[in-house]
C-alpha positions as CSV (number, residue, x, y, z in Angstrom):
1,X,85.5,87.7,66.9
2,X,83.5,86.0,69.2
3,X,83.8,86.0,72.7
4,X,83.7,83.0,74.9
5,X,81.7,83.4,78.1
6,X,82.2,79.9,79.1
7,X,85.6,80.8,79.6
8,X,85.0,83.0,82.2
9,X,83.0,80.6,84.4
10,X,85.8,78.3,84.0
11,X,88.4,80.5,85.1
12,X,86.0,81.8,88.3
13,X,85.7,78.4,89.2
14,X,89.8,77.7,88.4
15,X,89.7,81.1,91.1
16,X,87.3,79.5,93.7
17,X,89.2,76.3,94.3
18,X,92.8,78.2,94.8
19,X,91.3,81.4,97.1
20,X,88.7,79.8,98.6
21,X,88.2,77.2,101.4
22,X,85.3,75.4,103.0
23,X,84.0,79.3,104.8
24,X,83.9,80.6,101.4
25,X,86.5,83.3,99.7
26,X,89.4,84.5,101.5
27,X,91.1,87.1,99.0
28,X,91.3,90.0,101.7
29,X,93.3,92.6,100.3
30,X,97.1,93.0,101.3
31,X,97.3,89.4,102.6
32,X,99.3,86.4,100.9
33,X,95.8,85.1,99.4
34,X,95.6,88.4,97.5
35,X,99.2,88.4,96.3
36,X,98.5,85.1,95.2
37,X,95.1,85.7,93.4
38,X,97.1,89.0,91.6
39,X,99.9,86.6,90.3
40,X,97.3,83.9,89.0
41,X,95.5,86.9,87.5
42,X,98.9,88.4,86.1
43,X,99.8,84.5,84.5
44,X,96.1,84.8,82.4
45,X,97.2,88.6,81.5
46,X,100.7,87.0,80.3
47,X,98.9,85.5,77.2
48,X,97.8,89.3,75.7
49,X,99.9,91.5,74.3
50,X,99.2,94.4,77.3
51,X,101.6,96.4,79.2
52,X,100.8,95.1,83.2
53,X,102.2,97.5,86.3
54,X,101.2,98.3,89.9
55,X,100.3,102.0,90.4
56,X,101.3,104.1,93.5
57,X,98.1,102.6,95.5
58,X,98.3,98.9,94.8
59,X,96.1,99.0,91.7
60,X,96.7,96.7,89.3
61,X,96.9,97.9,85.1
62,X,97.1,95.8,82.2
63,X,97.0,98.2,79.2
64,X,96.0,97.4,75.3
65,X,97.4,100.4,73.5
66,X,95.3,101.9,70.2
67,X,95.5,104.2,67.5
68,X,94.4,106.6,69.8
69,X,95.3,107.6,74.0
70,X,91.5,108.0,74.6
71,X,91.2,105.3,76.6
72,X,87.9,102.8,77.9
73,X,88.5,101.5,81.7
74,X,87.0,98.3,82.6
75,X,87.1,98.0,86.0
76,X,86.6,95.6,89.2
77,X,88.5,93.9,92.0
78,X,89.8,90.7,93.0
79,X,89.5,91.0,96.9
80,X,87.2,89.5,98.8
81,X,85.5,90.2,102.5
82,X,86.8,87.0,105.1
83,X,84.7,83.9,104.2
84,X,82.9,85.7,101.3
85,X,81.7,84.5,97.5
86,X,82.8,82.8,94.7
87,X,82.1,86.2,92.3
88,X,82.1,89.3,94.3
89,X,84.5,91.2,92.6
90,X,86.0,88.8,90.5
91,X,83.5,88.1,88.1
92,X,84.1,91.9,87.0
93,X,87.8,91.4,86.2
94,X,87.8,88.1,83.9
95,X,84.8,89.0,82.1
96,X,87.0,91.8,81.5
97,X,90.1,90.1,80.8
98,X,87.9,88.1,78.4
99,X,86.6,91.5,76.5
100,X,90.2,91.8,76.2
101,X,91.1,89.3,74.6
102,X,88.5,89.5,72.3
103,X,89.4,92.9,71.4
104,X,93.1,91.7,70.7
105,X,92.0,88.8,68.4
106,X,89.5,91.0,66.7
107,X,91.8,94.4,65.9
108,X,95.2,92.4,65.9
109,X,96.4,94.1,68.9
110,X,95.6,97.0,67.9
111,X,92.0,98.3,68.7
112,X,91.2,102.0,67.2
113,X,91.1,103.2,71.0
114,X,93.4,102.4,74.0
115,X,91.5,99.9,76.5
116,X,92.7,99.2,80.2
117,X,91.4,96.6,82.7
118,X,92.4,98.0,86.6
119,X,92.1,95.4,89.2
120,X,91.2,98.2,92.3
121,X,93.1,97.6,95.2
122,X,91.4,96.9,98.5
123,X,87.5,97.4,97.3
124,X,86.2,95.5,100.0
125,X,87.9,98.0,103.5
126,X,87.4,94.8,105.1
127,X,90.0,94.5,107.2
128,X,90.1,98.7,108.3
129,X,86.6,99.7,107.2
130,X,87.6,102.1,104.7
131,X,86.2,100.5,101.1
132,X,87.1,101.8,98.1
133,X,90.9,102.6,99.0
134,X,92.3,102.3,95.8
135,X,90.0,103.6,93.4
136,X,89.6,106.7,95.8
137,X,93.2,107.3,95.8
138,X,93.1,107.1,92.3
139,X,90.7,109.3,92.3
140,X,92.1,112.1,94.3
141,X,89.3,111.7,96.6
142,X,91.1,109.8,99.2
143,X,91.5,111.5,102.7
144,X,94.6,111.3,104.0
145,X,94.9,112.4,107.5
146,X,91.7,109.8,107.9
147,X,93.1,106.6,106.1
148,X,96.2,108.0,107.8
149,X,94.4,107.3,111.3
150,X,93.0,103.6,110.4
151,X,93.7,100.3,112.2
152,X,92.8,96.8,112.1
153,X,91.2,94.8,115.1
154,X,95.0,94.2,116.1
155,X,95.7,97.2,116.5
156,X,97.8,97.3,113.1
157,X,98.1,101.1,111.4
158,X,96.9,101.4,107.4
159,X,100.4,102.9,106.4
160,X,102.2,99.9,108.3
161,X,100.1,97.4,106.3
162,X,100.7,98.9,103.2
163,X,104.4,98.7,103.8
164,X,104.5,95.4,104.0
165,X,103.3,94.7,100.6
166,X,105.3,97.3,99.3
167,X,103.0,100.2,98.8
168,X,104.2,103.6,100.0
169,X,100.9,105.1,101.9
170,X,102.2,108.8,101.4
171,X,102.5,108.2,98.0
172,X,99.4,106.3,97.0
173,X,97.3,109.9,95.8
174,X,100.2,109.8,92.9
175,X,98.3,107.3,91.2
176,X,95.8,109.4,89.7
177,X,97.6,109.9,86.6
178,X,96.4,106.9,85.6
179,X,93.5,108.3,84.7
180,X,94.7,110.6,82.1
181,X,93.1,110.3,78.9
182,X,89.9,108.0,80.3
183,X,86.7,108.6,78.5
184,X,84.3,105.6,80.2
185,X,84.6,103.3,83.0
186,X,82.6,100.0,82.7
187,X,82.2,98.1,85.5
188,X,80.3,94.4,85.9
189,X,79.1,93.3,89.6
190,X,76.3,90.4,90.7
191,X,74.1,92.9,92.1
192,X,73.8,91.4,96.3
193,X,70.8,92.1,97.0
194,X,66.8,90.8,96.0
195,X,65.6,93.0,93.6
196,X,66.5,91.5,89.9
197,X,65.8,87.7,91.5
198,X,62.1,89.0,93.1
199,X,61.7,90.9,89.4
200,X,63.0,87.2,88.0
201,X,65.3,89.6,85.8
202,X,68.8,88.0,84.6
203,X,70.4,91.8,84.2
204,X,70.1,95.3,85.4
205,X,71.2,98.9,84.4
206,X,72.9,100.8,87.7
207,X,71.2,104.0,87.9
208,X,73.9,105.1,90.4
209,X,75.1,104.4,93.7
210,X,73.7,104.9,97.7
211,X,75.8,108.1,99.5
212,X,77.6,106.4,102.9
213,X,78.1,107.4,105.8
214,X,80.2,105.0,108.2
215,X,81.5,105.9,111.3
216,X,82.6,104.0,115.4
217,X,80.7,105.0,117.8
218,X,82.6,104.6,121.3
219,X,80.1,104.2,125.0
220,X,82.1,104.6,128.1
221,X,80.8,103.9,131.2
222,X,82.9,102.3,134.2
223,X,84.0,98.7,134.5
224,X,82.9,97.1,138.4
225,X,82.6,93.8,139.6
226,X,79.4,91.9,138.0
227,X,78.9,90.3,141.4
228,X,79.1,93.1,143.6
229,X,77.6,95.7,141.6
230,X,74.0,96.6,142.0
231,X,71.6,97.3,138.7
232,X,71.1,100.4,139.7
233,X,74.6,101.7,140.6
234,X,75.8,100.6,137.2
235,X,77.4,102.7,134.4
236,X,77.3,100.4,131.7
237,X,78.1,101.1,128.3
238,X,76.9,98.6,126.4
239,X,73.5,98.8,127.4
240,X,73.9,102.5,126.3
241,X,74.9,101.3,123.0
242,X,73.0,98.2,122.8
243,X,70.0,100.9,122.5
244,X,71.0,101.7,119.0
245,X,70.1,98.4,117.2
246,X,66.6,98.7,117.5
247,X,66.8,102.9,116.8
248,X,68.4,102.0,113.7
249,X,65.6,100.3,112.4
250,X,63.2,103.1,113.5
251,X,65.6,105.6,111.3
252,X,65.2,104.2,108.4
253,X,61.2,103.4,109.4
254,X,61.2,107.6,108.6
255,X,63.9,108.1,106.7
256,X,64.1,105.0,104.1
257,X,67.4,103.9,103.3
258,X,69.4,101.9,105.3
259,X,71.5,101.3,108.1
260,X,73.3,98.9,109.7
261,X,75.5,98.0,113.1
262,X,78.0,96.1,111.6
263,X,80.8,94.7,115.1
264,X,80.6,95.4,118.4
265,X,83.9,95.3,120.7
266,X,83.8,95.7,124.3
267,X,86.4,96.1,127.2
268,X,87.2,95.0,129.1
269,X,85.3,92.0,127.9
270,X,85.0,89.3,130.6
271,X,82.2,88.0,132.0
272,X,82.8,89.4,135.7
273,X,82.6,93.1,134.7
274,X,80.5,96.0,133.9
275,X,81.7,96.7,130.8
276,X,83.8,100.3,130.4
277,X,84.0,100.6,127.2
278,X,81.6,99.4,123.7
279,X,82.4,100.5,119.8
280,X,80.1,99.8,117.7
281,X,80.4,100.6,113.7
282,X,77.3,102.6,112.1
283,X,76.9,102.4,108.3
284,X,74.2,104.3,106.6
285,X,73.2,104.6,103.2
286,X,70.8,106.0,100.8
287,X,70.2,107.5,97.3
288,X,69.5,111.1,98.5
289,X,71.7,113.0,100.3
290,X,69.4,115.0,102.4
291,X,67.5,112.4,103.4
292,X,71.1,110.3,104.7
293,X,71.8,113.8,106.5
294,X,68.5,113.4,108.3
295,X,69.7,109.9,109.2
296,X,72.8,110.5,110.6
297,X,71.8,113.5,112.6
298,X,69.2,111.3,114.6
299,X,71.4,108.5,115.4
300,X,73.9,110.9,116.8
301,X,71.2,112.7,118.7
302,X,70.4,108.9,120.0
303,X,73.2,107.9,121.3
304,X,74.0,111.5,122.9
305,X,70.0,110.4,124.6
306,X,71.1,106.9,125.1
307,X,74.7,107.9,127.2
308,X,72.8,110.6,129.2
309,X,70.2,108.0,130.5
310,X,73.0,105.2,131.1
311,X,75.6,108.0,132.8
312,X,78.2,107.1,130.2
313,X,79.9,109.1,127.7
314,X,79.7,108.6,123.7
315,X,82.3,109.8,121.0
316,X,82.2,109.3,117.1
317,X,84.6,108.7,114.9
318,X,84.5,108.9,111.1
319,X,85.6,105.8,109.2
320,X,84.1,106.6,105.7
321,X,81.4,108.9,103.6
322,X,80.6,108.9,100.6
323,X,78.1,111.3,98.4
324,X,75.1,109.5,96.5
325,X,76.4,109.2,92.7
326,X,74.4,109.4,89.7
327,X,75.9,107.4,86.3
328,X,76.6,108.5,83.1
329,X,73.0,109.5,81.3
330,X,74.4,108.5,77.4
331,X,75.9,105.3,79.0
332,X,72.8,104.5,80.8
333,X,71.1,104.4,77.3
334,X,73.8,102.3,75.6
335,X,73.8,99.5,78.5
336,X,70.2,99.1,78.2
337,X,70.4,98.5,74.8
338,X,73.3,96.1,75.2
339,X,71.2,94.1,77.7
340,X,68.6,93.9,75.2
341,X,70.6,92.6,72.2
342,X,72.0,89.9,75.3
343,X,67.9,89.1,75.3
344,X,67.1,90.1,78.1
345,X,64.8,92.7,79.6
346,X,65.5,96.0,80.6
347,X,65.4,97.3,83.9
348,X,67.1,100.0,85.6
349,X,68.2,100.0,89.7
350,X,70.1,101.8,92.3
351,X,73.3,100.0,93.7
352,X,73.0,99.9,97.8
353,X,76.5,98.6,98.0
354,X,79.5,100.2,97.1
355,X,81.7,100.2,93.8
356,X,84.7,101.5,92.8
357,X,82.6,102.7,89.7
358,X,81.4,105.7,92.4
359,X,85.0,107.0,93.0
360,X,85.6,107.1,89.2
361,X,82.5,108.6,88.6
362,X,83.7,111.3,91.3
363,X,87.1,112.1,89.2
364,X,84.7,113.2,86.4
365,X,84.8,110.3,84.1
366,X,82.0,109.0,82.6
367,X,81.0,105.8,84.1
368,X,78.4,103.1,84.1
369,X,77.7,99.9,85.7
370,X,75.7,96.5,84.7
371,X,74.4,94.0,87.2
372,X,73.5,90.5,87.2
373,X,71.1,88.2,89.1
374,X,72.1,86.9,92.6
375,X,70.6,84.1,93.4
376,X,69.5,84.3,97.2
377,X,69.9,88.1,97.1
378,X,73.0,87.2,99.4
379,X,76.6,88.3,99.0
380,X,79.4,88.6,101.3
381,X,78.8,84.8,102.1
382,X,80.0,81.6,101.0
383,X,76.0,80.7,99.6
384,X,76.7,83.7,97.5
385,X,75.9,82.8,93.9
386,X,74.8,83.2,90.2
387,X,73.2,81.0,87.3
388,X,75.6,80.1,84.9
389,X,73.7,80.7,82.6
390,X,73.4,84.3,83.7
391,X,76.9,84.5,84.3
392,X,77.8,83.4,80.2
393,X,75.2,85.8,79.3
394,X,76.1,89.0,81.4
395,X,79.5,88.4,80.2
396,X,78.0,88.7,76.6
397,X,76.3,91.7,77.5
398,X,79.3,93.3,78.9
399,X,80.9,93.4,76.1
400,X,78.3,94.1,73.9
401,X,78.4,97.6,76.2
402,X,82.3,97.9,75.5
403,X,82.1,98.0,72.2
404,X,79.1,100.4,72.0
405,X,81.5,102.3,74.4
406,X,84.6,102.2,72.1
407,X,82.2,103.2,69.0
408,X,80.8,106.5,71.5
409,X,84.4,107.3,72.7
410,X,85.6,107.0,69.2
């Protein structure tokens, strides 16, 4: 049975128009744009014969049961990042709902192996800086007592959020049985970044993903009167941590990788004071984890050089880490063939940004991801976008990979 990859662009587009407005995507998990895009994306499920639940962590499962429990995961996730892109995500999920239904049509319901698309809860740690919630709860790699700690710029705790959409935060680790019986993830993403456009590549094979480390770094310094305050006499902690942009960028000058300041809050934040207090967030990445050791050992020797010259204190705080992850070897060798028979080239990458294929690949399952061109090399921005014609034929790629997948679970 054929699939229909024009489908797919249609529904993303049907997608765009209710979740999006003229600042691009606003599908942040746990608010009512989510629960919105979940119950669009449940109506579309409605038309399959698939058992569809929530799990303990918000995760959402819609379930084709086989003649056998060994099961194929196809993975993504519908939130979004504030004013983000029409695909990030999404594009995952529908061409998986699509592989879906063309599994249905072409087994009659019932394919030889059990297949499960998961819609991952919160991907995006947009609004508490912790990415990857669901998938890592799934995966048992969640940890607690630090999502426990979490809160929005409002001051709003993770558990309390969570609550009010009906999750349960001291349960959400409960949700790993889910992954009983899994024998592959496949997960789909536009890649975000340069590298297939500047290669003028329509598809890529994900060798594996960056290790993270993310944390808040904290200056304080004293607040005083901007008027009658003299330079000298000042203990100001933002020009302590206003120091670390530029020694970022000299990091990863030795290091590689990357790293980035991502907000910057200060109190008390008016214009007449010395300001007492700066955070700042830190995330680092790269694909070897000495190498991101050595990173974040000099920006914390930085900032402890940085607050001694300004006579202010600095504190860290972990938001997030994550170890470098290395995909599936046999289904790094059935992707590239399934990007061939799609036509196109092969070419294998590392992923700078994080998936929720990285969590899975922690629980132990076997797991692989495929990437397609992003035009601009830009994501987490309305400009964010794809070819069509790359989209209709990743989508045919995709599920050229499932099926080798089903055939090598089988």
């Amino acid at each position: 049975m054929p699939i229909d990859p024009k489908r797919t662009v249609a529904e993303l587009k049907d997608l765009r128009r209710l979740t999006a407005d003229e600042n691009g995507a606003q599908r942040v998990a746990f608010t009512p744009t989510w629960v919105a895009t979940r119950a669009w994306l449940r109506e579309k499920l409605g038309e399959l014969p698939v058992e569809v639940h929530a799990d303990e962590a918000g995760n959402l499962w819609s379930t084709l049961r086989g003649e056998s429990p060994r099961t194929l995961l196809i993975g993504g996730h519908m939130d979004s990042v504030p004013n983000g892109g029409w695909l990030d995500g999404c594009l995952n999920v529908l061409a998986g709902l699509e592989i879906l239904r063309r599994i249905n049509a072409q087994y009659n319901g019932k394919p030889p192996i059990t297949v499960r698309l998961v819609d991952w809860a919160d991907e995006e740690g947009a609004r508490f800086g912790k990415s990857l919630f669901g998938s890592s709860a799934c995966a048992g790699t969640l940890n607690m007592d630090e999502a426990r700690g979490l809160k929005d710029k409002d001051g709003i705790m993770l558990p309390d959020a969570l609550k009010a959409v009906g999750i349960d935060f001291e349960r959400v680790r409960e949700s790993g049985k889910e992954l009983k019986g899994a024998a592959a993830y496949l997960e789909l993403h536009i890649e975000q970044g340069p590298v297939l456009l500047d290669l003028n590549l329509p598809l890529g094979t994900v060798l594996g993903t960056f290790g993270v480390e993310r944390h808040a770094i904290t200056f304080r310094g004293q607040a005083a009167h901007s008027g009658s305050t003299p330079m000298n006499r000042r203990r100001d902690a933002f020009l302590a941590a206003a120091k670390m942009s530029p020694e970022i960028y000299r990091i990863t000058d030795r290091q590689g990788g990357v790293c980035t300041i991502g907000s910057c809050t200060t109190k008390p934040g008016i214009v007449t004071s010395v300001v007492e207090e700066c955070r700042i967030t830190l995330d680092q990445r790269h694909l070897d984890a000495a190498a991101l050791g050595r990173m974040l050992a000099e920006a914390r020797s930085a900032s402890e050089r940085f607050a001694k010259d300004g006579n202010v204190t600095v504190s860290w705080d972990r938001l997030w880490r994550i170890e470098p992850i290395l995909f599936h070897p046999d289904l790094l060798k059935l992707c590239d063939e399934a990007i061939a028979e799609a036509g196109a080239p092969v070419h294998r990458l590392p992923s700078g940004p994080l998936h929720d294929a990285a969590e899975v690949a922690r629980s132990g399952v076997p797991t692989i991801m495929m990437f397609v061109q992003s035009l601009h090399g830009i994501s987490h921005n309305k400009i964010e976008d794809t070819k069509e014609e790359h989209i209709e034929q990743c989508v045919a790629a995709f599920d050229k990979l499932a099926e080798k997948a089903m055939k090598w679970i089988a």
